[in-house]
TIVO-2410 file (N, C-alpha, C; in nm, 3 decimals):
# residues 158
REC num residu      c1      c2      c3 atome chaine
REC   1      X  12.301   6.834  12.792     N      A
REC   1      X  12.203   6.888  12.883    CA      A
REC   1      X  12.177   7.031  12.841     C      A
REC   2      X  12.045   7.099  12.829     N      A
REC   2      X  12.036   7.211  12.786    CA      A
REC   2      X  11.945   7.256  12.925     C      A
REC   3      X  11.982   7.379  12.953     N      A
REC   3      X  11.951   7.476  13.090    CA      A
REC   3      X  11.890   7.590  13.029     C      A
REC   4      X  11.727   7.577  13.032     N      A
REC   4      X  11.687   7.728  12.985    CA      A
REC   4      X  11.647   7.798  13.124     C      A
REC   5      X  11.692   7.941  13.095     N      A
REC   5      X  11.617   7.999  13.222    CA      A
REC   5      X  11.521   8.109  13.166     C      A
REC   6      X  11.521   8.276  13.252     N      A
REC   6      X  11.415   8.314  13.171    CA      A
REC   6      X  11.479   8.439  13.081     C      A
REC   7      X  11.600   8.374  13.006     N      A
REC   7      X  11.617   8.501  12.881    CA      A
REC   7      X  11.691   8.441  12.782     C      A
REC   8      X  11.743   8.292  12.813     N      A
REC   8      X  11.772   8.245  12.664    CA      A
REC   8      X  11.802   8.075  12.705     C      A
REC   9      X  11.845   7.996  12.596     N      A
REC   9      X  11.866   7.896  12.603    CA      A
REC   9      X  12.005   7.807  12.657     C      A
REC  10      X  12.067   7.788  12.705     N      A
REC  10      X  12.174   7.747  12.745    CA      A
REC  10      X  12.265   7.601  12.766     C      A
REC  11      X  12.308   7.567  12.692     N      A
REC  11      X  12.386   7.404  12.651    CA      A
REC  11      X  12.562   7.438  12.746     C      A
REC  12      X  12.545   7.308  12.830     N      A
REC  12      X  12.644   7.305  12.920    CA      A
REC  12      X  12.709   7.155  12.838     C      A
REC  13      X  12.784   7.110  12.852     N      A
REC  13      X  12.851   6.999  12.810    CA      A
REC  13      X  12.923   6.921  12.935     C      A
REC  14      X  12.925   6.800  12.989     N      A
REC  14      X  13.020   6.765  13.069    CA      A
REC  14      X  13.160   6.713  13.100     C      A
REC  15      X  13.187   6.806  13.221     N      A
REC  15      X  13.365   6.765  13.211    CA      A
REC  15      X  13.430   6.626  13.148     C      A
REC  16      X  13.538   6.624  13.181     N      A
REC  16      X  13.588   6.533  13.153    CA      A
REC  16      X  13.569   6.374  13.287     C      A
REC  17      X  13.537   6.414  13.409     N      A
REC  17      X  13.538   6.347  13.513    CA      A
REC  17      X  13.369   6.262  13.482     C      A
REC  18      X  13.292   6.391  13.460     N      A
REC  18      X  13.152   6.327  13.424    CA      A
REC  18      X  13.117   6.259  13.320     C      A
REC  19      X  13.211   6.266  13.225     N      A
REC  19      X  13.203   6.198  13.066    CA      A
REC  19      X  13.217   6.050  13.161     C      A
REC  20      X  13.329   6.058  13.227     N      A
REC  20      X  13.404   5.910  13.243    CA      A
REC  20      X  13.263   5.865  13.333     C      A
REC  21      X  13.215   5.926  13.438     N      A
REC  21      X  13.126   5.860  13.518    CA      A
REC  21      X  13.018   5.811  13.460     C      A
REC  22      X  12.978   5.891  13.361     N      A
REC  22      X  12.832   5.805  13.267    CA      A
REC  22      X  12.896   5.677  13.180     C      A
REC  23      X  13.035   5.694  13.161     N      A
REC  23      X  13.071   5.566  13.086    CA      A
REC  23      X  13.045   5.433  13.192     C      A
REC  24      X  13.125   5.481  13.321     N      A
REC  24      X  13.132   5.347  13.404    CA      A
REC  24      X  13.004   5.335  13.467     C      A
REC  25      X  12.892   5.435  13.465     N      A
REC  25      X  12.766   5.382  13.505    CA      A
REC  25      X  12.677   5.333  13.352     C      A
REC  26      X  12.702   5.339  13.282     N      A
REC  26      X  12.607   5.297  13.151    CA      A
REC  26      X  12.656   5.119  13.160     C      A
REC  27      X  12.817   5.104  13.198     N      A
REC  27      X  12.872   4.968  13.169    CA      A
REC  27      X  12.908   4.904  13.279     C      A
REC  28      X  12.860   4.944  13.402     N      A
REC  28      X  12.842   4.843  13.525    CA      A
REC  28      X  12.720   4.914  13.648     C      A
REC  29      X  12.705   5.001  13.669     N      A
REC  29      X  12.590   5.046  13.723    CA      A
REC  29      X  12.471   5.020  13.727     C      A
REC  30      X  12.423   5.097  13.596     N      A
REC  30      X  12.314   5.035  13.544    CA      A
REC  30      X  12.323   4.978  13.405     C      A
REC  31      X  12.324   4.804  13.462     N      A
REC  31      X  12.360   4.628  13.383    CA      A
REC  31      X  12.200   4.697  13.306     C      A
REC  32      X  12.100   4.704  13.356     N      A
REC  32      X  11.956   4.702  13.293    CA      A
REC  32      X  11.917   4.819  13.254     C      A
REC  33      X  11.928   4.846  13.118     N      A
REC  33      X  11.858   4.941  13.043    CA      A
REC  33      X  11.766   5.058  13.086     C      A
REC  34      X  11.677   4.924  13.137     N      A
REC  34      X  11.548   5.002  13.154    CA      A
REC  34      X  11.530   5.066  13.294     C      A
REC  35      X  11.622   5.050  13.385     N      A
REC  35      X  11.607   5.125  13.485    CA      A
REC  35      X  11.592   5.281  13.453     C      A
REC  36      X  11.613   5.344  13.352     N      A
REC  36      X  11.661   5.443  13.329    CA      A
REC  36      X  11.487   5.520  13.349     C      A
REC  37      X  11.425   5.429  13.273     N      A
REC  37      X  11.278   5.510  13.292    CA      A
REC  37      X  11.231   5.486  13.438     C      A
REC  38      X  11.219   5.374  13.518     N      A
REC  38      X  11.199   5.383  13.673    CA      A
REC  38      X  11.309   5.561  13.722     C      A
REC  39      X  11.436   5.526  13.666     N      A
REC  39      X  11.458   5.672  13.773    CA      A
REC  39      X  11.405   5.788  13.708     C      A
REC  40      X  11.410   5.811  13.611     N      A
REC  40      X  11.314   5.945  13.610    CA      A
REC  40      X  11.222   5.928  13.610     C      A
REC  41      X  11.096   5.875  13.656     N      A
REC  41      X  10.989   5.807  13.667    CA      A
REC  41      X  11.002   5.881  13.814     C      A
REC  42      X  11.104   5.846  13.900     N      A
REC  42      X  11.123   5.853  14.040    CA      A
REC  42      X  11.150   5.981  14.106     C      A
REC  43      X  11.285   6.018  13.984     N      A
REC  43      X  11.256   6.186  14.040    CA      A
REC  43      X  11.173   6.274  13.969     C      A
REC  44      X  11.054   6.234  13.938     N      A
REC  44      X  10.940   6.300  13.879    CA      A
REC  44      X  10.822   6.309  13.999     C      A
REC  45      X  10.885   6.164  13.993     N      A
REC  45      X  10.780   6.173  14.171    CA      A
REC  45      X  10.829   6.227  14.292     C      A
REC  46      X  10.976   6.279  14.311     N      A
REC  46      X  11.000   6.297  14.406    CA      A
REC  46      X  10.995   6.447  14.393     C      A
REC  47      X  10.990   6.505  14.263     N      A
REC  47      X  10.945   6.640  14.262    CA      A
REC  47      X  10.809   6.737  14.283     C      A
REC  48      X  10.728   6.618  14.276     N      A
REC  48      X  10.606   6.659  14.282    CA      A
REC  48      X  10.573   6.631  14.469     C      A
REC  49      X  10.632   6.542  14.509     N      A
REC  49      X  10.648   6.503  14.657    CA      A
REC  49      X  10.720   6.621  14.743     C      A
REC  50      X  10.802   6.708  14.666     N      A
REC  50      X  10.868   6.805  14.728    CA      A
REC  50      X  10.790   6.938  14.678     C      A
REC  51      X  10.705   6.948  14.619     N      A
REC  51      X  10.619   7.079  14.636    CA      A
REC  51      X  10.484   7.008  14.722     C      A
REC  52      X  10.475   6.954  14.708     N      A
REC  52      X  10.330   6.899  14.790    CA      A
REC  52      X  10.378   6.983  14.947     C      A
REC  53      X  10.488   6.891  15.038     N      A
REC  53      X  10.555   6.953  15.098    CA      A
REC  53      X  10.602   7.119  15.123     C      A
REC  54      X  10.639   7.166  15.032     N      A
REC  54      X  10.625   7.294  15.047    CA      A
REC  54      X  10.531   7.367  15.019     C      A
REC  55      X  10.404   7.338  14.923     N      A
REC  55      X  10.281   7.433  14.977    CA      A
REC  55      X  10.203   7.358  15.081     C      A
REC  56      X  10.268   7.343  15.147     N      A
REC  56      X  10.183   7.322  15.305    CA      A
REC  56      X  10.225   7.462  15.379     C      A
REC  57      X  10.329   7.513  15.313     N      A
REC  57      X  10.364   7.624  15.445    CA      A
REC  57      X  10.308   7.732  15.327     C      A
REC  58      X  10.332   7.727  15.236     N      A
REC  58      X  10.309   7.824  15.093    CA      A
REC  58      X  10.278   7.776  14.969     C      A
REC  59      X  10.123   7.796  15.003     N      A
REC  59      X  10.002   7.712  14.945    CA      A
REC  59      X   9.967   7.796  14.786     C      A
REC  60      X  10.050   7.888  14.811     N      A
REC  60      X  10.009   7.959  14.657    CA      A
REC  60      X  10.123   7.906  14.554     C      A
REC  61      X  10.224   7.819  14.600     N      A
REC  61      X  10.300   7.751  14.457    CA      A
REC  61      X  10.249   7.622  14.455     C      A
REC  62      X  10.076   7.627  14.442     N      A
REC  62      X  10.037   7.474  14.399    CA      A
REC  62      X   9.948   7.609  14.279     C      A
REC  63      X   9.918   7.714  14.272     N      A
REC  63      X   9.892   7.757  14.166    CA      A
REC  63      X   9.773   7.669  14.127     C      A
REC  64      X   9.695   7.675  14.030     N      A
REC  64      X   9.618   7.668  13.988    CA      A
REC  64      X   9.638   7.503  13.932     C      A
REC  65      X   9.733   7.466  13.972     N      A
REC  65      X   9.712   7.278  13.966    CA      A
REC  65      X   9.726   7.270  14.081     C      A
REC  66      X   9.630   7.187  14.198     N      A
REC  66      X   9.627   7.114  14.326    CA      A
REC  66      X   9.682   6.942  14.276     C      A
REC  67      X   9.629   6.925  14.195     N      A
REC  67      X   9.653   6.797  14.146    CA      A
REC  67      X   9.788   6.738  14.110     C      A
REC  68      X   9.873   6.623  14.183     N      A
REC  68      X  10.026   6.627  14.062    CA      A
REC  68      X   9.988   6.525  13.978     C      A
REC  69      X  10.102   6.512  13.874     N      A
REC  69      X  10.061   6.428  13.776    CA      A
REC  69      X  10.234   6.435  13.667     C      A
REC  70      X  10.223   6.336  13.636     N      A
REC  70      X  10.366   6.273  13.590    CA      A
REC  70      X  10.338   6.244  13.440     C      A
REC  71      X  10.374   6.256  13.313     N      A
REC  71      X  10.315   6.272  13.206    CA      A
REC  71      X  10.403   6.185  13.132     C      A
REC  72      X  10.409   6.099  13.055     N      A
REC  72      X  10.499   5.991  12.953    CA      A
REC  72      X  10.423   6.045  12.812     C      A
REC  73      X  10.532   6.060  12.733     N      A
REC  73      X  10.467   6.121  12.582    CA      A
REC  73      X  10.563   6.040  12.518     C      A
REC  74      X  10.530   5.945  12.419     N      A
REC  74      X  10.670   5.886  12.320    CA      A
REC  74      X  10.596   5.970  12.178     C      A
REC  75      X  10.699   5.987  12.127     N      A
REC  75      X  10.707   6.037  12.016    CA      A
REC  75      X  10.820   5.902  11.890     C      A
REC  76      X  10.755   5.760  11.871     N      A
REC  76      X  10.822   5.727  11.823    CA      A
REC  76      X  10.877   5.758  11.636     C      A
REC  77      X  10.850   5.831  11.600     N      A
REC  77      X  10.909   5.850  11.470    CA      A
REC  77      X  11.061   5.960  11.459     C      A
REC  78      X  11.033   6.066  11.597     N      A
REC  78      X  11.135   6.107  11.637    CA      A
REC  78      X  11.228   6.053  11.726     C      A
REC  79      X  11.166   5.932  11.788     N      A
REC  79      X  11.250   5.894  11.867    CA      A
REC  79      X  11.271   5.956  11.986     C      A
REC  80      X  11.181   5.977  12.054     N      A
REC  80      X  11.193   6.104  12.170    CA      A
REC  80      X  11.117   6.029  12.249     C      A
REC  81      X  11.089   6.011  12.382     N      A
REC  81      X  11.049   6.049  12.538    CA      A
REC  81      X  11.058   6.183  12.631     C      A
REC  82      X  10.909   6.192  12.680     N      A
REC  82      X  10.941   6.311  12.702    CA      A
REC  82      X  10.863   6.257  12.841     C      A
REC  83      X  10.929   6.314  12.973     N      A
REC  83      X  10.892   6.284  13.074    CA      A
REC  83      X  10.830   6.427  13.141     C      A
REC  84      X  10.731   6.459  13.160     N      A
REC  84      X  10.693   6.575  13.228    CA      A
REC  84      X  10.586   6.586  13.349     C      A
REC  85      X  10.643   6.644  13.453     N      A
REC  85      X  10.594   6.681  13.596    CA      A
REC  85      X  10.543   6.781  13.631     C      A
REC  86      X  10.480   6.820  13.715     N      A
REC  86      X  10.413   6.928  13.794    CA      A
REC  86      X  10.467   6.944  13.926     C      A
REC  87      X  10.605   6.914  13.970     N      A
REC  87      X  10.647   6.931  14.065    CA      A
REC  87      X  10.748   7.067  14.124     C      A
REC  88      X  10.802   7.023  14.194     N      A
REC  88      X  10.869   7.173  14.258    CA      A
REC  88      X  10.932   7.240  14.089     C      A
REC  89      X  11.006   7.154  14.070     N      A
REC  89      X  11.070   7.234  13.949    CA      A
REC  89      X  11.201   7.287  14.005     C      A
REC  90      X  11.327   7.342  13.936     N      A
REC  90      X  11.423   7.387  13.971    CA      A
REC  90      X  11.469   7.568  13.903     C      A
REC  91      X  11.524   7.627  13.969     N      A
REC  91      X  11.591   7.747  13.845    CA      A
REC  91      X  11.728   7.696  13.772     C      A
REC  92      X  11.762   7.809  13.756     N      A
REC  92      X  11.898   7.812  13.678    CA      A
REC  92      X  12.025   7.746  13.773     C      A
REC  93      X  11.995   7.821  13.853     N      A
REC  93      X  12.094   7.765  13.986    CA      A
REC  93      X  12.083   7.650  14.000     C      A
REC  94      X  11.979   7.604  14.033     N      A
REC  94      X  11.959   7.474  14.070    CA      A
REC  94      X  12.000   7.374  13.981     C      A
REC  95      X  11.940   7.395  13.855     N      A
REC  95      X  11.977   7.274  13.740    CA      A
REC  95      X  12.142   7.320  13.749     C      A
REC  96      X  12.194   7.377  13.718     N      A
REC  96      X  12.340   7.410  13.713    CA      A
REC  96      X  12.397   7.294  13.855     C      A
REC  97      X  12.357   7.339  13.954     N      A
REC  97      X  12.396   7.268  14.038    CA      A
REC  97      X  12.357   7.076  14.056     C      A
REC  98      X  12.225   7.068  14.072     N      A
REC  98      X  12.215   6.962  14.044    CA      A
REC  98      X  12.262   6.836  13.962     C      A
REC  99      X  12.231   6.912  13.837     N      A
REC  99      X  12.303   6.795  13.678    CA      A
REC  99      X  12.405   6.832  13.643     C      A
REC 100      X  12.451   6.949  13.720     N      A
REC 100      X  12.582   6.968  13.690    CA      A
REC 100      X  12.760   6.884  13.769     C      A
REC 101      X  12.668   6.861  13.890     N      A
REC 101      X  12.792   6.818  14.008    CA      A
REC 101      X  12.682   6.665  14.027     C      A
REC 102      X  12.809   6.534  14.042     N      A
REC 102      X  12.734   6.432  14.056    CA      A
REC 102      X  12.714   6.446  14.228     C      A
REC 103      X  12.615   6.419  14.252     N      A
REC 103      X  12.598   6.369  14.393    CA      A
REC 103      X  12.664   6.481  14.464     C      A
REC 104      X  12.628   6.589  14.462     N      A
REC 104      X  12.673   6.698  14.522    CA      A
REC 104      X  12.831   6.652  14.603     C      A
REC 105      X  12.862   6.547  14.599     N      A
REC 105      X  12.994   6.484  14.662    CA      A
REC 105      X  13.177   6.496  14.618     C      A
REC 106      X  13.095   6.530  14.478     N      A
REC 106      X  13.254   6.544  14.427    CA      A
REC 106      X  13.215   6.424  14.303     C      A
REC 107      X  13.291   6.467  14.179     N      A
REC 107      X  13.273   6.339  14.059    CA      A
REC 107      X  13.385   6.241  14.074     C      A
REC 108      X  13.492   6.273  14.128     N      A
REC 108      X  13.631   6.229  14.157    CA      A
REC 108      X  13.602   6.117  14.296     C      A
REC 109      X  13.559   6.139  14.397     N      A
REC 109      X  13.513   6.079  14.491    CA      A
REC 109      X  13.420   5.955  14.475     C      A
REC 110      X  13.339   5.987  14.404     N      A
REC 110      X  13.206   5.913  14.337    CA      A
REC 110      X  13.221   5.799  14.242     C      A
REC 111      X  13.315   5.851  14.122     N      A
REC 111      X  13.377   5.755  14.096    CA      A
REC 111      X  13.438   5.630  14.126     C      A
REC 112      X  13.516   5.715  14.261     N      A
REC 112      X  13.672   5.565  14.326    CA      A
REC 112      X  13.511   5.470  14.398     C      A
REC 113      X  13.406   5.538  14.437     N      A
REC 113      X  13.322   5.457  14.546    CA      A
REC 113      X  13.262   5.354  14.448     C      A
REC 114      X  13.250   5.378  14.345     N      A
REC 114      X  13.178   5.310  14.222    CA      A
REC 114      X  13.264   5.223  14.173     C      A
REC 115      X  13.387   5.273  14.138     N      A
REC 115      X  13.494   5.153  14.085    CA      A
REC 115      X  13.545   5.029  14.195     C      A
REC 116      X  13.537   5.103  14.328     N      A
REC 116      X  13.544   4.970  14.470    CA      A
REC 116      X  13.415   4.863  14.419     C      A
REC 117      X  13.274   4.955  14.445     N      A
REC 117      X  13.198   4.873  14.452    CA      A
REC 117      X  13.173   4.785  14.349     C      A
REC 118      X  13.223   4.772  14.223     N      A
REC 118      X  13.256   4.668  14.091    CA      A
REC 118      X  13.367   4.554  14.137     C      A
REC 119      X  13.428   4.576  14.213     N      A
REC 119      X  13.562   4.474  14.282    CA      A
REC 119      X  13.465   4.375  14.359     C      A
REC 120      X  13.363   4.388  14.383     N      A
REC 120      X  13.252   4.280  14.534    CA      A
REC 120      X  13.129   4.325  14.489     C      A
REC 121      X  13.098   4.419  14.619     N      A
REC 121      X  12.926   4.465  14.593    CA      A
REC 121      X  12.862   4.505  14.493     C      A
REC 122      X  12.735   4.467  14.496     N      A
REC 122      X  12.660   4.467  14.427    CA      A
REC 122      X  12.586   4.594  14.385     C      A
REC 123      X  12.684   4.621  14.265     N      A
REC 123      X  12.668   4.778  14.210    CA      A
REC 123      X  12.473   4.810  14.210     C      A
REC 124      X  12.428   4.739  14.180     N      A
REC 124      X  12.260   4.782  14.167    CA      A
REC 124      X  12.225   4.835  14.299     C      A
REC 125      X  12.299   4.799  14.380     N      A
REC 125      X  12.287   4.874  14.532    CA      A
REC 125      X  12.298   4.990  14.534     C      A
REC 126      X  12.366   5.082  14.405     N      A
REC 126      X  12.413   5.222  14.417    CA      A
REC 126      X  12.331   5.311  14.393     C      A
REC 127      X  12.196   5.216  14.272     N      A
REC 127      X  12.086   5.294  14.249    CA      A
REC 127      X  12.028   5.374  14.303     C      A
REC 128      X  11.967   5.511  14.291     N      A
REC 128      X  11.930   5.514  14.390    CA      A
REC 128      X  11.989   5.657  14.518     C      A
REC 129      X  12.082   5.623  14.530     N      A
REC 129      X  12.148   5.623  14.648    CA      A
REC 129      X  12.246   5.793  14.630     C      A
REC 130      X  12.291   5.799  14.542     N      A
REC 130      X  12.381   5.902  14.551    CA      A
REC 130      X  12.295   6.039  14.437     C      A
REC 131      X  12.177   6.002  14.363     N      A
REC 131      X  12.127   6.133  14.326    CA      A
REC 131      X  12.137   6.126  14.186     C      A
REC 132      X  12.182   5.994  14.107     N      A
REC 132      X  12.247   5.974  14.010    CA      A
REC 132      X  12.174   5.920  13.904     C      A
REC 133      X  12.010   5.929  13.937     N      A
REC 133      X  11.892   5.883  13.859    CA      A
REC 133      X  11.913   5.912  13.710     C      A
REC 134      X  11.897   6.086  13.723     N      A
REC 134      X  11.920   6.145  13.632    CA      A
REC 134      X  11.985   6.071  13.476     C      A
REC 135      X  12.099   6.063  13.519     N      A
REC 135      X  12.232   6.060  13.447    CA      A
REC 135      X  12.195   5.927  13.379     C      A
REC 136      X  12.081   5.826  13.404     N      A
REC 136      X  12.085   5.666  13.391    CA      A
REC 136      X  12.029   5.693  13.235     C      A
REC 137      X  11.983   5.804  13.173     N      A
REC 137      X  11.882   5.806  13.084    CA      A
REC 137      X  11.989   5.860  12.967     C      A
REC 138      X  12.141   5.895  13.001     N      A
REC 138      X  12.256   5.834  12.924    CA      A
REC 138      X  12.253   5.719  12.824     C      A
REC 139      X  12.238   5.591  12.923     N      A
REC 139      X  12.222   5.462  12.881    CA      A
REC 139      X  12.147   5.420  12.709     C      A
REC 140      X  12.060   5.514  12.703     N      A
REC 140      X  11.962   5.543  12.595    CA      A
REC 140      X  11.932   5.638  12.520     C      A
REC 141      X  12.026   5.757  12.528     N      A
REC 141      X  11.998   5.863  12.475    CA      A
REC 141      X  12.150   5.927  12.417     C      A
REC 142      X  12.155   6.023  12.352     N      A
REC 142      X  12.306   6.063  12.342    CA      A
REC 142      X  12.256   6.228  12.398     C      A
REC 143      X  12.123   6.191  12.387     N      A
REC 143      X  12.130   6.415  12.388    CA      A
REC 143      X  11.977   6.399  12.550     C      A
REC 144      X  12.027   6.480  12.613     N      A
REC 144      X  11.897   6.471  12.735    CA      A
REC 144      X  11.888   6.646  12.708     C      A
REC 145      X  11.720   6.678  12.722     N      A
REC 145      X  11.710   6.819  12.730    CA      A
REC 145      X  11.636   6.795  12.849     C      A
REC 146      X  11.647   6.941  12.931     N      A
REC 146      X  11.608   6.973  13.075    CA      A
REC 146      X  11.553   7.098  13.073     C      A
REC 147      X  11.380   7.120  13.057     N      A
REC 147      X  11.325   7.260  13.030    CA      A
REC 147      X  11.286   7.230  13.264     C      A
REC 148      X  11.288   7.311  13.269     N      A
REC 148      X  11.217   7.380  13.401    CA      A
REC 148      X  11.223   7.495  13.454     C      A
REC 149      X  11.105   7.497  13.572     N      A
REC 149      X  11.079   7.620  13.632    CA      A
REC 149      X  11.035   7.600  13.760     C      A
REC 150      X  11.107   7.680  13.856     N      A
REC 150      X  11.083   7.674  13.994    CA      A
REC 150      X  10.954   7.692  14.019     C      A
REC 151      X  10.880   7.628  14.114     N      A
REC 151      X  10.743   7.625  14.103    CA      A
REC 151      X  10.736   7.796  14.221     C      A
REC 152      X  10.656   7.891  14.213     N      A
REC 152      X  10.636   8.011  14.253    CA      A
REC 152      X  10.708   8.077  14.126     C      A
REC 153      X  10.796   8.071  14.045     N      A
REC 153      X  10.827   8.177  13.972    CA      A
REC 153      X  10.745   8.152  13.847     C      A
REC 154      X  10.774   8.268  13.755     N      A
REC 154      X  10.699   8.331  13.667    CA      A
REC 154      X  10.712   8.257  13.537     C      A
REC 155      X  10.617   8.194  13.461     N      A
REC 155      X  10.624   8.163  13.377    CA      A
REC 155      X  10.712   8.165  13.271     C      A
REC 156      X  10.786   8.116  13.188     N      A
REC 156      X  10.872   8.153  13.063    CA      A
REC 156      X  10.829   8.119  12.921     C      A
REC 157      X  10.889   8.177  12.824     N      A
REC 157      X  10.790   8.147  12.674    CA      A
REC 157      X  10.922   8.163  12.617     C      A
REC 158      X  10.923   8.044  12.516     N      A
REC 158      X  11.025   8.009  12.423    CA      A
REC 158      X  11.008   7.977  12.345     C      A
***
């Protein structure tokens, strides 16, 4: 995961708890591949759903796009997908926090609920549910980059 904010580039790596959680969600979580593009598909939409929402009270972070719009770019010779939004956007804090901690719940916690639900229920039920969209695009990738910007703040150039 790479975290740029606005003065340099920044590569976080994940613990050891989160290594293990993308293992046991790549190999019972998500059984289907392709969910991976529905969830970021989803929180693309749910970002753009959450500034819509907030320029209702503060109508100047729709900026000079009123319009949202969700963007799919394949780049197959590099082998790349690139998913890009017009939505709230996050800072430094935020991505740190977000992709950094699973399910704001604890990775240790999250886990044992995930390894129960492989004993019976029906893990596809988990989709979804704990914030864990993100992480599905594991399944298909070895390297995820994460450029954003809080929607009201100031542009960045890299």
């Amino acid at each position: 995961m790479t975290v740029v904010d606005e003065t340099q580039n920044e590569t976080r790596t994940f613990g050891a708890d989160v290594a293990k959680l993308l293992h046991v969600m790549v190999h019972s979580v998500y059984s289907d591949k392709d969910v991976f593009l529905r969830e970021l598909i989803s929180n693309a939409a749910d970002a753009c759903e959450r500034l819509r929402y907030e320029a209702i009270a503060n109508p100047v972070l729709l900026a000079d796009e009123p319009k949202f719009r969700i963007t799919l770019v394949i780049d197959a010779d590099k082998k790349c997908l690139t998913i890009e939004d017009n939505g709230i956007g996050m800072s430094r804090e935020e991505m740190v926090q977000a992709l950094g901690t699973i399910a704001h719940s604890g990775t240790k916690s999250f886990m044992d609920r995930i390894e129960a639900a492989q004993s019976g229920e029906d893990s596809a039920s988990f989709i979804g549910q704990f914030g864990v969209g993100f992480y599905s695009a594991f399944m298909v990738a070895d390297r995820v980059i994460v450029l954003s910007r809080r929607a009201g703040s100031p542009a960045v150039r890299s």
